[in-house]
TITIDREN-415969 format. One line per field, with one value per residue (C-alpha): residue in one letter; residue number from 1; x, y, z; chain. Coordinates in steps of 0.1 Angstrom, whole numbers, plus 5000, padded with zeros to 4 digits. Layout:
dokol = (a|...) .
vexfi = (NUM|...) .
X = (X|...) .
Y = (Y|...) .
Z = (Z|...) .
vose = (A|...) .
END
This chain:
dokol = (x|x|x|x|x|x|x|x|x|x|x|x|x|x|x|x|x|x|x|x|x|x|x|x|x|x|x|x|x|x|x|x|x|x|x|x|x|x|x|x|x|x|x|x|x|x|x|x|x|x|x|x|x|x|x|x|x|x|x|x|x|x|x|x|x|x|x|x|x|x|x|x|x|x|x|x|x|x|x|x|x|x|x|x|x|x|x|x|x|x|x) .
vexfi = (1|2|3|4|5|6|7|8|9|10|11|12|13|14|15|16|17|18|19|20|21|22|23|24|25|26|27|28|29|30|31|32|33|34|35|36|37|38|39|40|41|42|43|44|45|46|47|48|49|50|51|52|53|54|55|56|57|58|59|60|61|62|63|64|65|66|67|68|69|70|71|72|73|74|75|76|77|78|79|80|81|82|83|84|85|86|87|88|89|90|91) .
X = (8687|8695|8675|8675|8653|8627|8615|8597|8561|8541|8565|8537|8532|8523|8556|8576|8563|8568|8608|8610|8599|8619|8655|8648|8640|8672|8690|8673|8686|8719|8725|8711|8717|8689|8673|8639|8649|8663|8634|8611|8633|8631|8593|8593|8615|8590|8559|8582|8592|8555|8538|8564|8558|8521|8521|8547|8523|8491|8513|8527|8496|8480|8508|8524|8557|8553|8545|8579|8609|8629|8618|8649|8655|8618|8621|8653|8641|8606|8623|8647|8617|8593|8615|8611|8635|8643|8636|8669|8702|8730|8755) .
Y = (8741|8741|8723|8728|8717|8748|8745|8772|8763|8788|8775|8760|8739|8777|8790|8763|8764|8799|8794|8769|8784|8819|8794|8784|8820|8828|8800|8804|8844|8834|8810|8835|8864|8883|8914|8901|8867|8889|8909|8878|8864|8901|8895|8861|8870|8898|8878|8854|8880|8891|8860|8845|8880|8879|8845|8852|8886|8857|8835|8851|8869|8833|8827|8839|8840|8813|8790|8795|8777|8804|8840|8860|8841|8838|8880|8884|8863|8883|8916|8907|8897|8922|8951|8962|8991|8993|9027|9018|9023|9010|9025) .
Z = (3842|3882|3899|3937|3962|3973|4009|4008|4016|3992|3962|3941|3911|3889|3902|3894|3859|3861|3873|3845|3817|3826|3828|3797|3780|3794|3784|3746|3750|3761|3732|3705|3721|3702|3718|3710|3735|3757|3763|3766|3793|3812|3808|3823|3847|3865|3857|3882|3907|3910|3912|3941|3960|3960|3970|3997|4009|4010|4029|4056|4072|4080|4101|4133|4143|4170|4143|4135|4153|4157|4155|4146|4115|4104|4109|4092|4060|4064|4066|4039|4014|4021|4023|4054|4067|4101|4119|4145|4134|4142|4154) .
vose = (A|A|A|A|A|A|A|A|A|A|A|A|A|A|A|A|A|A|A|A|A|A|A|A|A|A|A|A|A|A|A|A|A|A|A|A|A|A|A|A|A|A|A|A|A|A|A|A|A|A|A|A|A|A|A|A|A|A|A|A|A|A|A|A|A|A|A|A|A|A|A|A|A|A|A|A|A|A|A|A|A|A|A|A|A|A|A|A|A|A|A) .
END
């Protein structure tokens, strides 16, 4: 397993034990390679992706952008995460 240092603020102890028990599902699928492993990893794996969204939604709207050293690249990472589309195009 990776293990990589997460800065993001709303990254709790539940979704850390979350990330770690999907790595090793996957790992356990990978090495067995059974259907049944694979679908418990794809299992974990959205249980993961929900949790870290809801806790990113109930993070963000306690905060304002000027708590945030620099605007465009909090709004880029925000946009990117909550997929937010743009109504300007470029050109």
């Amino acid at each position: 397993m990776k293990e990589v240092k997460n800065s993001y603020v709303w990254f709790d102890h539940e979704l850390k034990t979350r990330s770690r028990e999907k790595e090793k599902l996957l790992k356990q699928a990978k090495n067995s390679k059974m259907d049944v492993d694979w679908i418990a990893y794809k299992r974990a794996r959205n249980e993961f992706k929900k949790l870290f969204r809801i806790k990113l939604k109930n993070f963000f709207p306690k905060h304002e952008p000027k708590d945030f050293k620099n605007s465009k690249k909090f709004w880029k990472f925000y946009s990117n995460l909550m997929n937010i589309k743009s109504h300007y195009k470029k050109k």
